[in-house]
C-alpha positions in Angstrom: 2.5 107.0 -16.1 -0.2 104.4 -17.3 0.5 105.9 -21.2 4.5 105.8 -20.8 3.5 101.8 -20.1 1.5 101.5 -23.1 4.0 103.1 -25.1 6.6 100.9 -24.1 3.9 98.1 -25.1 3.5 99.2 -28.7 6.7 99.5 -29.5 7.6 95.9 -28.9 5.2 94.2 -31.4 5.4 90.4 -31.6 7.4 89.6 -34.5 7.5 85.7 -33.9 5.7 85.5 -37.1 8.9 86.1 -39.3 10.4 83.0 -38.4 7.5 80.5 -39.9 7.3 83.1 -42.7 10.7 83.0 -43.5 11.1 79.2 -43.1 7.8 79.4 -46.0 10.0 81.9 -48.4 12.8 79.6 -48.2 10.7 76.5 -48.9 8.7 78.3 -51.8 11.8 79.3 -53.3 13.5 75.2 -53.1 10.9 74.2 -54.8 10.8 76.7 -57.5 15.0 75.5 -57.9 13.3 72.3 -57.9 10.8 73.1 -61.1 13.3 74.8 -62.8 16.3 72.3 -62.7 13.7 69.9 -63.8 12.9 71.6 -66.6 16.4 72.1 -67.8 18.7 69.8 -69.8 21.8 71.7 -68.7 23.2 69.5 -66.6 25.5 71.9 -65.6 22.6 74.0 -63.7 20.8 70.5 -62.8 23.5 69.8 -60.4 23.7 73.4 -59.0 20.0 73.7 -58.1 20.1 69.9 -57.0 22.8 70.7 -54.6 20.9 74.3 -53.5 17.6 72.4 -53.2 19.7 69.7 -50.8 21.7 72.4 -48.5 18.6 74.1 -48.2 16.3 71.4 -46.5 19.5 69.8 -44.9 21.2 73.1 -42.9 18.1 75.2 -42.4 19.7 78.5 -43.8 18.7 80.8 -46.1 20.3 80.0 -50.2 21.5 82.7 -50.4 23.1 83.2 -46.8 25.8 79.8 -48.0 27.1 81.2 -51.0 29.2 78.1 -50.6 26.6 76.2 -52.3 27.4 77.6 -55.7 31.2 77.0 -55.1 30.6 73.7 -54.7 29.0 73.3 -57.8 31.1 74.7 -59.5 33.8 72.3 -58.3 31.9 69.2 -58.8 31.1 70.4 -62.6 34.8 71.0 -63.0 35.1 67.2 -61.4 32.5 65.9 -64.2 34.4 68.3 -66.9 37.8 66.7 -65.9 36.3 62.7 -65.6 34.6 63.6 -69.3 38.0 64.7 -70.6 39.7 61.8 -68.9 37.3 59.3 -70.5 37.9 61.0 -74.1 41.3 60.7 -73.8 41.5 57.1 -73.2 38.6 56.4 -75.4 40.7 58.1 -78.2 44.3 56.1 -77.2 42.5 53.1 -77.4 40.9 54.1 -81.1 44.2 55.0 -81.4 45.5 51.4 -80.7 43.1 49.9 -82.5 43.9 51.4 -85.6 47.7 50.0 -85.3 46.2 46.7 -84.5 44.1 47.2 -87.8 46.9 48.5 -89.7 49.5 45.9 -88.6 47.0 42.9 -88.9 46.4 44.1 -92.4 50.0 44.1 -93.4 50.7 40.4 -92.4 47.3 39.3 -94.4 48.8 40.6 -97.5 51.9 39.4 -96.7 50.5 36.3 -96.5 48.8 36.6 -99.5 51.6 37.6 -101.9 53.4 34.7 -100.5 50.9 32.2 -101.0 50.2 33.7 -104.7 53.7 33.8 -105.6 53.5 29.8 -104.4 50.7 29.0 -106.8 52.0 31.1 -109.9 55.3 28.9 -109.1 53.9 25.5 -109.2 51.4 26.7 -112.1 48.1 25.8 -109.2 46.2 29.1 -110.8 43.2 26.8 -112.0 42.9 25.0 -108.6 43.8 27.2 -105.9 42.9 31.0 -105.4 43.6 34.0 -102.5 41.3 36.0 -101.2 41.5 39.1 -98.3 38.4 40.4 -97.1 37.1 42.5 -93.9 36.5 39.5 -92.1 39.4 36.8 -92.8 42.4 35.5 -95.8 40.6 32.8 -97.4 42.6 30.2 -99.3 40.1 28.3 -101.7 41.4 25.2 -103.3 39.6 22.8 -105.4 38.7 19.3 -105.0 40.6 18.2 -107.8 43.6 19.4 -106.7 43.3 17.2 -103.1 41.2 14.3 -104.0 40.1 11.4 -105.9 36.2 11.1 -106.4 34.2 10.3 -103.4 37.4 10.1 -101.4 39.2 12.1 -99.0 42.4 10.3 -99.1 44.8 13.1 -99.7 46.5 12.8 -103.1 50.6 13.2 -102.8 50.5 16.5 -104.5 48.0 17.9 -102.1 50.1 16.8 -98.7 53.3 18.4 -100.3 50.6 21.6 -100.9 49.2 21.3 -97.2 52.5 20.8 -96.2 53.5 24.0 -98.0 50.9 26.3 -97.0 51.4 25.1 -93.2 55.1 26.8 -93.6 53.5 29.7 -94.4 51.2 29.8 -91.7 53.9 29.4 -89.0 54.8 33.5 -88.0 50.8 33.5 -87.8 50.1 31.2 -84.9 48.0 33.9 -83.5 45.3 33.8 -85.6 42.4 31.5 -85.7 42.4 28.9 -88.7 39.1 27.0 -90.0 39.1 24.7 -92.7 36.0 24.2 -94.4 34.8 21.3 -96.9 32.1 21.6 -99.5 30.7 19.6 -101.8 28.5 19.4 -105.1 24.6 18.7 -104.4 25.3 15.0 -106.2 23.9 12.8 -103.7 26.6 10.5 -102.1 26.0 7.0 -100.2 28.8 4.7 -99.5 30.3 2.6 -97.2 32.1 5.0 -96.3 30.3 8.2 -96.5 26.2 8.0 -95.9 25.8 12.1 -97.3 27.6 14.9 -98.4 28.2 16.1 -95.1 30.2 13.4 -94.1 32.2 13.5 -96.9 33.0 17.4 -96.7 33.9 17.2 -93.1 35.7 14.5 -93.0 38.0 16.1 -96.4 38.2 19.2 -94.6 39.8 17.2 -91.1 42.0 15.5 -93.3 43.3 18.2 -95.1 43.7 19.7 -91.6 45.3 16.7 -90.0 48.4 17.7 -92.9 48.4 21.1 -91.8 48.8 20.3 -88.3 51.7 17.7 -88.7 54.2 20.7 -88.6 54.5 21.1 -84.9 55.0 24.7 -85.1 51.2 25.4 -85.1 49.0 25.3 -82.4 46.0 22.6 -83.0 43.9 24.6 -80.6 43.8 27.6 -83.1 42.3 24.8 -85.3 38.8 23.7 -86.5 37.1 21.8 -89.1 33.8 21.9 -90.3 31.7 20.5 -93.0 29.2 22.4 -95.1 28.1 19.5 -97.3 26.0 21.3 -100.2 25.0 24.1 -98.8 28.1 26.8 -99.4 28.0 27.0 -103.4 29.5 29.5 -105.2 28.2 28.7 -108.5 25.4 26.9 -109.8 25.2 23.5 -109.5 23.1 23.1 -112.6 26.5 22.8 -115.1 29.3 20.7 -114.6 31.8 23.9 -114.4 29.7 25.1 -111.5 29.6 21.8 -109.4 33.4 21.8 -110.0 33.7 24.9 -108.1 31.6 24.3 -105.3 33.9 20.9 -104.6 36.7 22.6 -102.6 38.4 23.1 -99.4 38.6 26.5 -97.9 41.2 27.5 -95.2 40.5 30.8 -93.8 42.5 32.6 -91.1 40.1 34.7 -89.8 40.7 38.5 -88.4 40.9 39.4 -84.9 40.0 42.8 -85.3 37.3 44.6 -87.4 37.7 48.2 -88.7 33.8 48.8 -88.3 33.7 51.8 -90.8 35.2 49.5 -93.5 32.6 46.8 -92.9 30.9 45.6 -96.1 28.0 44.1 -96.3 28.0 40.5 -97.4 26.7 39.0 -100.7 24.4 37.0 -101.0 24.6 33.3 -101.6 24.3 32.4 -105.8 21.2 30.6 -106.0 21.1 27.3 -107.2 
């Protein structure tokens, strides 16, 4: 009777062991997920193992016992897969957009353009006035000669009937911003009226501006004036021809978009 007892001992060995050993295994094998999804740039497997690595600590069970776990990843990678795709598609629509907006901008500049050309082959202004469209604005240059007396900027009468012309034009372009610009020779200047070249350049450019803006179809507060004095030449100052050109006024309607892959780089100012 005594050995029936003992072999009814030995064949229920403690096997309280296996839990701690287990709950080890399952730890050992978290942070092995761990090291690998580390290591990985697939972002794909990154979130897998991250959420494996998280159900394992948080429920207790065994990996592979919730074969859930990979489910769910799989779900939120097709989540990530469908906000990517959303994103591109919008990012392309408005590429898409923008290239209308390019397109359509580009055809009113050149309208604009032809228009204001075919006005100064008209009234024969080719040696004082001159177009030019570039990636950044429509720049109308028109020389001093053509607007002022000498160390004046009293507006002749053939320059308020051209201000007053080229402010028609502007009118189905209210949207745009307009800057007009004065520049002068480096001749030194001191008046009564004008102590420096920078008076005198911005206070030409405001009144050429203050023309512009008498046809109440523009909107003064897409409107500015600025004076550069000297410092803008376009040609040498050294000769009379190139002091001549660097006294001018310059009305530039300036873009309001940019196609970036068409952007040039700017020249350099001509040394004096």
């Amino acid at each position: 009777m005594k050995k029936r007892k003992h072999d009814d001992h030995d064949e229920h060995i403690d096997e309280s062991w296996l839990i701690p050993y287990a709950d080890l295994l399952t730890l050992l094998l978290a942070l092995f997920i761990v090291l690998y999804a580390a290591s990985s740039t697939d972002a794909r497997k990154f979130e897998r193992m991250s959420e494996a690595f998280s159900a394992a600590f948080n429920s207790g069970a065994g990996i592979l016992d919730n074969p859930a776990i990979i489910k769910s990843g799989e779900q939120s990678q097709q989540k990530i897969d469908d906000e990517k795709k959303t994103n591109t598609d919008q990012h392309e629509d408005t590429e898409s957009n923008l290239q209308e907006l390019i397109k359509k901008e580009q055809e009113d500049l050149e309208k604009l353009k032809q228009q204001l050309d075919q006005y100064i082959k008209k009234n024969g202004l080719s040696s004082d006035l001159e177009t030019k469209l570039n990636q950044s604005q429509l720049m109308i240059t028109i020389s001093d000669n053509a607007l002022f007396a000498s160390g004046s900027d009293a507006l002749k009468s053939d320059s308020i009937e051209l201000a007053a012309a080229i402010s028609k034009m502007l009118e189905p372009y209210t949207g745009y911003e307009i800057v007009v610009s004065g520049h002068t020779d480096n001749q030194p200047i001191r008046t009564q009226s004008f102590k420096s070249n920078w008076d005198l350049s911005s206070s030409r450019a405001i009144r050429f501006m203050d023309v512009l803006l008498e046809n109440n179809k523009l909107k003064p507060e897409r409107f500015s004036a600025i004076g550069y004095g000297e410092y803008r030449p376009v040609a040498s100052n050294d000769t009379t021809a190139g002091r001549g050109k660097n006294r001018r006024v310059e009305v530039s309607i300036i873009r309001k978009y940019v196609d970036s892959s068409n952007v040039q780089q700017i020249p350099a100012t001509p040394k004096q």
